[in-house]
N, C-alpha and C positions, 0 to 999 in steps of 0.2 A: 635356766635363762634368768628367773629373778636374782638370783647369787651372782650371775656376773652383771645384771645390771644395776648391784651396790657397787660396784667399783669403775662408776664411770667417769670420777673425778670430780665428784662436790665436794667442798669441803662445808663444813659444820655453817658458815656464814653465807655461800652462794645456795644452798640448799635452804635455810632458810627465806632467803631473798625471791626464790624460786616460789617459794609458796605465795607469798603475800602481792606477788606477779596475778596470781590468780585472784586473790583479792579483790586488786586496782581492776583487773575487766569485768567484775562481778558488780561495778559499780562502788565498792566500800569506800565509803571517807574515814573510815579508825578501825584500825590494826590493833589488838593486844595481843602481847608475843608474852607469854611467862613461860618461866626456865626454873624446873625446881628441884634442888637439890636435895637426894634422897640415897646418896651412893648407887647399888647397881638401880635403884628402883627412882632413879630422878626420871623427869618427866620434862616433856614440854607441848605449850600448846600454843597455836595461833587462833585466833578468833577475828571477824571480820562484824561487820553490818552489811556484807553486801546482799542481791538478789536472793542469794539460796539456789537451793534447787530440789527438785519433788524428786519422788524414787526413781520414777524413770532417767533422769539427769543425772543423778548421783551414781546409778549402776555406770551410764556410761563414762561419766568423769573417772571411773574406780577401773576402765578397762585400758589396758597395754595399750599405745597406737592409738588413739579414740582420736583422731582426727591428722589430714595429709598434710604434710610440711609444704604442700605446694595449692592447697587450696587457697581462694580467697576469702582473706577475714576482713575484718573491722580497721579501721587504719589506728586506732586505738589502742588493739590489740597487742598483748607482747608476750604472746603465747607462739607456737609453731608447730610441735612435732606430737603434742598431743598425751608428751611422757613426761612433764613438767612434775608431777604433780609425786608420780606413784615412785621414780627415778629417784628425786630430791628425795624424798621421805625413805624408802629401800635404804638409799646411802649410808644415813645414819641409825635407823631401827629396825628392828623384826619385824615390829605388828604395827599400824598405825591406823588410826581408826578416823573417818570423816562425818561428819555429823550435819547438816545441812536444812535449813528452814527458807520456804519459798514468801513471800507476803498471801500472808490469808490461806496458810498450808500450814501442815504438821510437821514436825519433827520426823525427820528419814536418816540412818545411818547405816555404811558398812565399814568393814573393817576386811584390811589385809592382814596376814599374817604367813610369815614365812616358815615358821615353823609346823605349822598345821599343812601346811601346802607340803610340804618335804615330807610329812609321816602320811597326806594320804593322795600323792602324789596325782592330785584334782587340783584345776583353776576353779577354787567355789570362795567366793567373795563369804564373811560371815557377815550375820544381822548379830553383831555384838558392842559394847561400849563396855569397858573394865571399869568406870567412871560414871555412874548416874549421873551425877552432879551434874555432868556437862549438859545431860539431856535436860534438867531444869534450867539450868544456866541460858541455854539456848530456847528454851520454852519460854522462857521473859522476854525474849524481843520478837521486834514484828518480823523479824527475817536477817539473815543472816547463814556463817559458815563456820564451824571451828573444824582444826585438825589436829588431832591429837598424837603425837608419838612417847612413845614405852618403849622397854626392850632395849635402849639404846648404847647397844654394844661397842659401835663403833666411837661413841663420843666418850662414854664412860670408863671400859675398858674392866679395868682394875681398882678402877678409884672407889673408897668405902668410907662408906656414909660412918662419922664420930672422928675422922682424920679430920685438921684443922687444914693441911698440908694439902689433901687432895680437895675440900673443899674449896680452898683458893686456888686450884687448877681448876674448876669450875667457875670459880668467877672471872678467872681471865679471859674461857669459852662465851661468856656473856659478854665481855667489854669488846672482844673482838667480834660480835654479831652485832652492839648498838654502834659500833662502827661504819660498818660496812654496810646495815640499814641505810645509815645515817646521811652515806657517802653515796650510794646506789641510787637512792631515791628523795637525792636532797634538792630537785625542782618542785617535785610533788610538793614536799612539804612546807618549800618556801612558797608557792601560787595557795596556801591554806587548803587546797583540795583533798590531803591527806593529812590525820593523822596517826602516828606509831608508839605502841607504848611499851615497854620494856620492863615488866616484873611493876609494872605501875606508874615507873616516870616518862613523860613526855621524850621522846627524841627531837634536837635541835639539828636542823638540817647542816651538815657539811658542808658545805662549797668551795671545790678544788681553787676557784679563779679568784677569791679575796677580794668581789667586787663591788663591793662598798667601800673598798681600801680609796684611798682620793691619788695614791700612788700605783696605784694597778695601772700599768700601760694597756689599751686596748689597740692590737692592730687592726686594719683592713679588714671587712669579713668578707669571704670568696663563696658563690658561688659555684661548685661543679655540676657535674651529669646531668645537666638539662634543670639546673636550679635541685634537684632533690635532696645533693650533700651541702650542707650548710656548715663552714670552718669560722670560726672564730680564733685567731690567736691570742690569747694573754701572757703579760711580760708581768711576773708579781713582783715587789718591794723587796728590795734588800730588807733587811731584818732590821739597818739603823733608821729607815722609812715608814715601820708599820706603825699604826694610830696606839698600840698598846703593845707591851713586854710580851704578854701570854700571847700572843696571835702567830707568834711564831712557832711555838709549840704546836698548835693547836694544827695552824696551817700543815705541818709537817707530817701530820696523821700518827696511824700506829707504825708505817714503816718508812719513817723521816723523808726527809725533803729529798733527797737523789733518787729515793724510791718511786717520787710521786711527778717527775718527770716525763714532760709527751704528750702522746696523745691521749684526749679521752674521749671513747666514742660513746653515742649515745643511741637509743631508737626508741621512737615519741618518748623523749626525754627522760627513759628509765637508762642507767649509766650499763654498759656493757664491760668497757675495757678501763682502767683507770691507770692512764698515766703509763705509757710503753712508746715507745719511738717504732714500732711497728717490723722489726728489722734493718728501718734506711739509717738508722742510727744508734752509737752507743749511750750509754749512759754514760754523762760526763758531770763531773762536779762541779764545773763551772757554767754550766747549760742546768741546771738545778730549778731554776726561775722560771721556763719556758712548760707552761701547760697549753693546749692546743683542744678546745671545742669542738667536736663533729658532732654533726646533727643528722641520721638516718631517717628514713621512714621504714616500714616494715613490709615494705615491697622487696628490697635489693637485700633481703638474707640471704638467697643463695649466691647472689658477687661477692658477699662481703664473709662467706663461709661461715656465718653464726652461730654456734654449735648448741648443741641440747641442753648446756649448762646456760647458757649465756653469759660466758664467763671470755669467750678468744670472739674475733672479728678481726679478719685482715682485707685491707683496700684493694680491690681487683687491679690488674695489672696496668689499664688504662690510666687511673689514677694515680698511679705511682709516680712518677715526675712531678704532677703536681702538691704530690704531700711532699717528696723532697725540698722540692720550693719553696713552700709554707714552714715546713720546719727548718731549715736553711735560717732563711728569713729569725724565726721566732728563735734559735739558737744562738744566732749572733750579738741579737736586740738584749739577748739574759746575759749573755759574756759582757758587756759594757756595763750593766746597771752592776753584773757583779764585781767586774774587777772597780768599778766606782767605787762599790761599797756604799751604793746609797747617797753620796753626795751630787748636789746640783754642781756639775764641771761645763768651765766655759769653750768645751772644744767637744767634736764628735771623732771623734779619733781618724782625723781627714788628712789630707796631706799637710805638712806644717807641724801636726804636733812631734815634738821633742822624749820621748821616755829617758828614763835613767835605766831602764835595764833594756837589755834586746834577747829577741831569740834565735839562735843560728843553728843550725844543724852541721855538724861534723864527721866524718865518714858514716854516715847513717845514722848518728843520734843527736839528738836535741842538748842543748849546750845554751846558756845564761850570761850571756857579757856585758859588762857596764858599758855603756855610751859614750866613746871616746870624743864622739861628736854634743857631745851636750854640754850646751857654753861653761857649765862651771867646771865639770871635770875636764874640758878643751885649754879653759885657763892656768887650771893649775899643772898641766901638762906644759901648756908651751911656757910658764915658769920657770919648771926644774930644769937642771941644769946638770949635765955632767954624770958623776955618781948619785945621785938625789935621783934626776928622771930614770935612771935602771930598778934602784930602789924603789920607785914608785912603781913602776909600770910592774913590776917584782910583787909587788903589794897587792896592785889590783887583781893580777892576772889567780894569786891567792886567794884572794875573797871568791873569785868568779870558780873557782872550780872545787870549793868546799861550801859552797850554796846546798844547805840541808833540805833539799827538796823532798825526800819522802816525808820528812817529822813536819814541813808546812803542810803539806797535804792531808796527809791524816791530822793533825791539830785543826785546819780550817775544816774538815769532814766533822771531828767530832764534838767540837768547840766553835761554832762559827762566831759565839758574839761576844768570845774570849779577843778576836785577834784585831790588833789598834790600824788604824787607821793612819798614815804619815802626818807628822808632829800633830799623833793627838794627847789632848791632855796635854799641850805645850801653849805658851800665853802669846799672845799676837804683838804683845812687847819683845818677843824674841826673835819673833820671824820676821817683823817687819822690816828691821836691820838690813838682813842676807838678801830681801828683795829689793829696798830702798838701794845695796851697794850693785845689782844686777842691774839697776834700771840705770843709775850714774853712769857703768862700764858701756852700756850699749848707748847711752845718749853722747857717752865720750867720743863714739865709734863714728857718729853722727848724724843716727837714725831719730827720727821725729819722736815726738812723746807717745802719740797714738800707735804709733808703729814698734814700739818698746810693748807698750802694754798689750796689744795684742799677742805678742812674741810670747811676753810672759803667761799670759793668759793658755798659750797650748804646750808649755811647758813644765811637765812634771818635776817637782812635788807643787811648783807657784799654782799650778793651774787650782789646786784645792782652796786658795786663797782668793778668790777674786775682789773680796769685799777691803783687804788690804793692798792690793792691786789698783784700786780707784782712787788710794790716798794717796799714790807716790806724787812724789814731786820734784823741781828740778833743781 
């Protein structure tokens, strides 16, 4: 039973996350997580300040089951099945040993070990610690928790302590757990209630929604299930909108910006799911922008499917039209700011605006054609003449159906703040010409000046210009 309950799908980072779960209901305000590189003999420990607990607490925290997924807890709480503790830890070691101080108590420990358990095929918890230290360690405070894991085959594997090479496959194991700390339980640590520390350096909280950005859109927040689920939409910054260069990076995590799309659920404000559209939608590269807040309490785990890891949560069935809605909504809101690219444009993409490109579908597939109706290319149409307009029309219908759409796409995926903007890096001496002779052509036509500039204003590429838009003149 313990054998298959290492493989119930923690990885190295939700298993950690899992433990210091238990921490935050112990009461602790500071986490040290140290990770120490030793090849097969690396270690790791978490240590807390929380409550503790006397013998009798510590045997039962150390038992399989210790408490019903369906009892009632603390609303605080973000515990459930009562295998948080012994689950996470299994996953990634043999033996790991708990060491535990109540306020105005002694030092109590036990330890699992799986290998003992296999040679004497007893559930007998040991009174042992490989590590004195810890027991002084833990002797200097008024109370507190540490948990110590050894053994750890699962993380280590092969890797040998005096390689350079596996050593840095150990420190990637670390960047990706002050990650995912960082990301998991980045309310915590922005309300000051918690701190985490990581081989000694403080963790600086994550926050998927960039909201301090002065560009962060904030939608509506909704209400469902008798007020319990709490949505918030955010629409983040094109990347030409953020307050600094690095925020885009930074924003993007360890598994970039398309990865970190969706929803993110949360319960009393510990992060559960991060960034998934839940199945009502794909991941779209142009929907990239669109992060989606849900706020749980820890009554609806069994609606919302919660699992042992607290890693998956899916919206009960009731629900679901209204997360379509909400992400609908929030998808559409990311498709404009993206294809803006971050500029302030003077139109909502409402009836009236003009594109240069369109998109038609053709026996079943998607197809790109220039705007035969868009006054400039309309003009130089009803120009040509004869052999010239076959030519032309010859021309365009060329450009439209060797439009390099796979290499835009992957370029804007893996380059986003390589790709220009329409006439950027062009001087407003140049452009102002082509708009000054559009506003002439339609005033010639014998439309009012207000009613020019408007035109021009929802009309693609002028609409990027509004500020040489207000100079024309007649």
């Amino acid at each position: 039973m313990l054998e298959t309950l290492r493989s119930i799908g923690y990885t190295l980072d939700t298993a950690v996350a899992d433990i210091i779960d238990n921490s935050i209901a112990a009461g602790a305000t500071e986490v040290q997580l140290e990770m120490v590189w030793q090849g097969r003999q690396s270690t790791l420990t978490i240590a807390d300040n929380g409550r503790g607990m006397d013998a009798e607490q510590l045997r039962e925290a150390m038992r399989l089951g210790s408490r019903h997924p369906g009892q009632v807890r603390h609303r605080d709480d973000l515990g459930r099945f009562g295998l948080g503790l012994k689950t996470a830890s299994f996953s990634q070691c043999r033996r790991f040993t708990v060491l535990s101080k109540p306020k105005g108590g002694e030092v109590t420990y036990r330890c699992w070990d799986l290998d003992y358990v296999n040679e004497t095929k007893a559930w007998n918890l040991l009174c042992h610690v490989s590590d004195e230290d810890l027991i002084t360690q833990l002797a200097a405070q008024p109370q507190g928790t540490i948990v110590f894991w050894e053994n750890m085959d699962r993380l280590v594997g092969d890797l040998k302590a005096g390689s350079e090479k596996h050593e840095a496959v150990f420190g990637r194991y670390v960047r990706l757990v002050e990650h995912h700390l960082a990301m998991v339980f980045h309310r915590y640590l922005e309300d000051g209630g918690l701190s985490i520390y990581v081989n000694g350096d403080k963790l600086a909280p994550w926050n998927p929604f960039l909201t301090a950005e002065p560009s962060t859109q904030r939608l509506p927040e909704e209400a469902l299930f008798s007020g319990q689920v709490i949505i918030r939409p955010y629409i983040l910054p094109h990347h030409r909108r953020l307050s600094h260069p690095d925020l885009f990076d930074q924003a993007g995590g360890l598994r970039g910006w398309n990865a970190h799309q969706g929803f993110y659920i949360y319960r009393n404000r510990r992060l559960l799911v991060a960034g998934d559209w839940l199945g009502l939608f794909r991941r779209e590269e142009h929907c990239k922008l669109a992060r989606i807040m849900v706020d749980l309490p820890n009554t609806l785990d069994d609606a919302w499917q919660i699992d042992i890891r607290k890693a998956q949560s899916f919206p009960p069935a009731t629900l679901q039209n209204d997360f379509r809605r909400i992400g609908t909504l929030a998808r559409t809101r990311a498709v404009e700011v993206y294809r803006a690219r971050g500029r302030k444009l003077k139109h909502t993409h409402s009836i009236g605006f003009t594109p240069v490109w369109q998109e038609n579908i053709r026996l079943g597939q998607r197809h790109y054609t220039i705007n035969r109706q868009h006054p400039l290319v309309k003009d130089v149409l009803d120009k040509a003449q004869g052999q010239s307009s076959a030519i032309l029309h010859a021309v365009l219908r060329m450009l439209e159906e060797t439009i390099p759409v796979p290499l835009i796409v992957l370029s804007e995926a893996e380059k986003p703040r390589e790709q220009a903007m329409p006439y950027e890096n062009v001087s407003d001496q140049e452009i102002l010409p082509l708009i000054q002779d559009m506003f002439c052509d339609f005033r010639a036509a014998g439309r009012s000046a207000a009613e020019v500039r408007q035109l021009l204003l929802n009309m693609e590429p002028f609409n990027y210009f509004p500020h040489l838009i207000d100079k024309l003149t007649d």
